[in-house]
N, C-alpha and C positions, 0 to 999 in steps of 0.2 A: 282442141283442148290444149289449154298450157297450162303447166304446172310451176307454180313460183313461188315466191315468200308470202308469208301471212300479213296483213298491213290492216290498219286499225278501221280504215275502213270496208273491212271485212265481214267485221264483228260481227253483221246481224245473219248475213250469208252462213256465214259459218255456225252460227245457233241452229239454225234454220234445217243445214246439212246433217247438222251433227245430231240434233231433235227429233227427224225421220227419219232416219239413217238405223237408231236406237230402236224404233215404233213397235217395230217386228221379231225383237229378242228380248232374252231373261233380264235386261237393263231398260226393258220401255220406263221404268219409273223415275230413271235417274236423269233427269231435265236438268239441264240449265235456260238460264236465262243470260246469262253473258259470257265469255271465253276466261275462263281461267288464265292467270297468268303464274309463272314459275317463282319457284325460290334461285333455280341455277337459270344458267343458260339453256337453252332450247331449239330445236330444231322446230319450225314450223311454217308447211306448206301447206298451201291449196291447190285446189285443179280445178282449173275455170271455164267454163263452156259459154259462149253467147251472153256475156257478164253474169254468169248465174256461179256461184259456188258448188259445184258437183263432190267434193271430196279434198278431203283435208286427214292430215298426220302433225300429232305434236309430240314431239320427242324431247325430254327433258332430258339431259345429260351431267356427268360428273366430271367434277373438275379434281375431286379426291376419291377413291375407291373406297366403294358404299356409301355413297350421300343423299341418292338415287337409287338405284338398284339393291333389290333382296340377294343377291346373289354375286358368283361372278369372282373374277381377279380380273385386276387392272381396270378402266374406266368403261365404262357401258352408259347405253342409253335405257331408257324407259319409255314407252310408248305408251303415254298418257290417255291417245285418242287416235282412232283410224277409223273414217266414217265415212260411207258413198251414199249419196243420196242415190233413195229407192228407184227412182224413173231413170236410172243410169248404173244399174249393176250389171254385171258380166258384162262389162264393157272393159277394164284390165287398168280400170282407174287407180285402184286398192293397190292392186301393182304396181304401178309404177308410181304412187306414190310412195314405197314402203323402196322402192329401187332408187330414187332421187333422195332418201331422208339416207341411205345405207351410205348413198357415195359421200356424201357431206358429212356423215358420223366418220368415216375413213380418213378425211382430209381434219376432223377433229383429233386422229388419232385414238378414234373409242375402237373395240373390238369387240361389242356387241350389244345385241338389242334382248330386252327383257319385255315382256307383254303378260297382263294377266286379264283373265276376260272368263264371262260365266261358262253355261252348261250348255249352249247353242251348239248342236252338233257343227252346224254348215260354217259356224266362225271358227269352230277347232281344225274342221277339215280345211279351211283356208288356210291360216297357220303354219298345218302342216304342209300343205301344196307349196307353201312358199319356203318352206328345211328350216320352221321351228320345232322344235322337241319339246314335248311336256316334261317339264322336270320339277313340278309340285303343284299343290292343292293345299287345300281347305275350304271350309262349307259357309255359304250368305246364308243366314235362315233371319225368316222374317217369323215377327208374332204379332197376331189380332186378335183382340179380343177373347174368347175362351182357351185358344193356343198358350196365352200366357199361363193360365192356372196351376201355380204347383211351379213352375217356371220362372220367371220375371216379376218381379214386384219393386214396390218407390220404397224407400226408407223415409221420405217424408211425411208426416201427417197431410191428411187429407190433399193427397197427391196418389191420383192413380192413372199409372199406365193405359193407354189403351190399344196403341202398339208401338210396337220395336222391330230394331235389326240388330243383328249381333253377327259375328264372327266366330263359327268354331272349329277350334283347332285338334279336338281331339279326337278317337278312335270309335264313340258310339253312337254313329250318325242314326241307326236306328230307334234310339229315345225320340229323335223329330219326327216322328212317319205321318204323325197326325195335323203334322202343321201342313198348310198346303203349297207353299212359297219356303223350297228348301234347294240350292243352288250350290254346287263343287264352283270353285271358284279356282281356276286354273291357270299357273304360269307357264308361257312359253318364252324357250331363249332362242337366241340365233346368234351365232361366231361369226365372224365374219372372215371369209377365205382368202 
């Protein structure tokens, strides 16, 4: 395996990684179809086996304090995307990808990494295996159909919702119980020593 720069002929590798990589967590529905590209500059690797794309990290970073990052003093990154394709996990891919993006944020001069990611126990316990700290939340909650009732509605004439995602920030996640797609939505930071 080697692990190197992200290059344009990647792109579909890298869909590909990062589309089953997602399959099997509280983000199966957030597909893309091509690689995002940044507003800043960015850190962005792969890890290539047998020319196949097995895992990728893109780290967007600041070039001013908070332009990127919720959080934080002085410059940090963002960990936009950290994804091992499923035929290749607990293999320490994830690792050492997230160890090649830290040393290059260092020689950036950043001093740390922010990540936020849903309610997957087994990606928070990664996380933390690798000395990030949960140090906030808020809730993904999704509405379909009779979930919205009393809920969500269009201000448009003859405009109706038939669902939504929202973001919520406040204290009484139990109004949602009845939805069934209700997600904490968790940042982790890491300092770099």
């Amino acid at each position: 395996m080697i692990i190197r720069n992200y290059e344009e002929r990647d792109e579909e590798g890298w869909v590909r990684c990062r589309t089953l990589s997602f399959l099997h967590t509280a983000y199966f529905d957030n597909v893309l179809n091509k690689k995002e590209h940044y507003a800043n500059p960015a850190i962005e690797l792969v890890a290539e086996m047998d020319n196949q794309i097995v895992g990728l990290i893109d780290v967007e970073y600041e070039k001013e304090e908070k332009t990127v990052c919720s959080r934080g003093e002085r410059l940090g990154g963002m960990i936009w995307h950290i994804a091992v394709h499923p035929d290749f996990y607990r293999q320490g891919i994830g690792e050492q990808l997230l160890k090649n993006a830290e040393i290059l944020a260092k020689k950036l001069g950043l001093n740390r990494f922010e990540a936020w990611t849903r309610d997957d126990q087994w990606v928070q316990n990664w996380y933390e295996k690798m000395n990030f700290q949960k140090v906030d939340s808020y809730y993904h909650i999704y509405f379909e159909e009779n979930e919205m009732k009393g809920k969500i509605k269009g201000e448009i004439p003859n405009l109706y919702p038939v669902k939504s995602f929202a973001h919520y920030v406040g204290q009484n996640i139990e109004q949602f119980n009845d939805n069934q797609r209700v997600h904490e939505c968790v940042c982790y930071e890491k300092y770099f020593g």
